[in-house]
N, C-alpha and C positions, 0 to 999 in steps of 0.2 A: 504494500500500500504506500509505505516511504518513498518509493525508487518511482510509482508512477505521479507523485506528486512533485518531487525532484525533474522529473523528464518533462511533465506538464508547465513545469516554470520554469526550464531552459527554454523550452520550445517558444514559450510566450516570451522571454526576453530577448530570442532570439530575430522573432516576426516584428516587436519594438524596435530593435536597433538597425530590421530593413527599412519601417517605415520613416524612421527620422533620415535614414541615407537616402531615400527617396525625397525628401523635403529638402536636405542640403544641396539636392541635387538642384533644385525648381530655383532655390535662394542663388544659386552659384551663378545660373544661366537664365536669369527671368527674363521675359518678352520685352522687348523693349522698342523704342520708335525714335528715329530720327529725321528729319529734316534736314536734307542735301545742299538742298537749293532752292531759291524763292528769289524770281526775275523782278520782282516789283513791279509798279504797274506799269503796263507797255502800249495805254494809251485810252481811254475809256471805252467801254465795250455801250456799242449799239445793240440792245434787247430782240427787238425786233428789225433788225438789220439782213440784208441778204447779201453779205459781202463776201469777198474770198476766204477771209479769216477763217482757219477751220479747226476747230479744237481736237486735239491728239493723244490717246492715254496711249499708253503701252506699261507693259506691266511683266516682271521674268524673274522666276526663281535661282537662286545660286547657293546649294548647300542649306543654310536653313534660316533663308532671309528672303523675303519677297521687297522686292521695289516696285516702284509706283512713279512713273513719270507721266506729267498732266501738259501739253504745249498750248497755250491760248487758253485756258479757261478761266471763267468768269470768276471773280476772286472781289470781294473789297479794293475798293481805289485808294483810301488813306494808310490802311495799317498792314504793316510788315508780321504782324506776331500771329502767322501759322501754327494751331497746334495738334498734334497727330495723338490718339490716344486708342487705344488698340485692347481686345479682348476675343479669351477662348470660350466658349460654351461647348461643349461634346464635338459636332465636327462643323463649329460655325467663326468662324474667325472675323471677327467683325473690326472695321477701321472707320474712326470718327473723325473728321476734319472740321475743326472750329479757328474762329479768329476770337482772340479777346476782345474786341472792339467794333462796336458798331458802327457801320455805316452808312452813309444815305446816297451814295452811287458806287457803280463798279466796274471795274479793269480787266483788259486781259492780262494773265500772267502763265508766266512758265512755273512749276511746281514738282518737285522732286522731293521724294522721301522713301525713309525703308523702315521695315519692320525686323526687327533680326532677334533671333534665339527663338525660332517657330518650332513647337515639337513635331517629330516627325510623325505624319499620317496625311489624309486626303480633307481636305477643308472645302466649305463653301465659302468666299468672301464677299461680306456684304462693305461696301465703301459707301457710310454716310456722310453727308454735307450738312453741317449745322450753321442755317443761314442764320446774322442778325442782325436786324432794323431798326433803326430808331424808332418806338412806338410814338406817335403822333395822338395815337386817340386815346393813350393812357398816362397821362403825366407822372404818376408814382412809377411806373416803371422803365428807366434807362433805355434798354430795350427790350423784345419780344424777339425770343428763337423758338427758330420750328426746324427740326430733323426731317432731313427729306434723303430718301435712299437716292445716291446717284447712280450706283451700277455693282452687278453679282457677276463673279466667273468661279470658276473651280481652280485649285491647284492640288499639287502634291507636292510634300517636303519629306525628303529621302536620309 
């Protein structure tokens, strides 16, 4: 009765000290996001405009970091302060683009960023846009953001 209660508490502090090496592992390598490049504005974007301008993503994996290049897209025309914030759900990898600061017209810009330390497996990537406008109709609040999906693709990280 000794030797299986002995056996039952190595076993169990043995399945402990996998899952904290599991945790040190996540802490060591956690997801993170950067911002490459940001063109600044390259000229005020006409909304409804049918001009040559043509907006360009392109997007590729390398090891276990996806990039995100954006050519011309419609961006805030005063502030520089892109920020990239990124999350895993099961196999949904979701990427948030906001600006800190509102504003009340907007510019094309070129936009590069990466996501790096993806764990490996098959993702669906959802790329939100969290626009923000000056609220006009509500003076207590600064501004008013609304999250609008910009675009979904698949990947794999090997």
């Amino acid at each position: 009765m000794r030797y299986k209660a002995i056996t039952s508490f190595i076993i169990i502090v043995i399945i402990g000290f996998l899952f904290i090496n599991c945790d040190d592992n996540l802490e060591k390598n956690p997801i993170n996001n950067k911002v490459t490049y940001n063109s600044g504005c390259k000229g005020e974007a006409m909304k409804n405009s049918t001009s040559d301008t043509t907006n360009i993503f392109n997007k590729y994996v390398n090891a276990n970091t996806l990039f995100i290049e954006k050519t011309n897209w419609i961006y805030p025309c005063i502030h520089d302060s892109l920020q990239i914030r990124s999350s895993i759900s099961h196999d949904t990898l979701t990427i948030y683009e906001s600006w800190l600061y509102a504003s009340n017209c907007d510019c094309l810009r070129d936009v590069h960023y990466q996501i790096n330390n993806i764990p490996k497996g098959k993702y669906v990537v959802k790329l939100m846009y969290e626009n923000r406008n000056s609220n006009i109709l509500n003076p207590d609040s600064i501004f008013e953001s609304i999250l609008k999906l910009d675009t979904t693709f698949n990947i794999t990280i090997q």
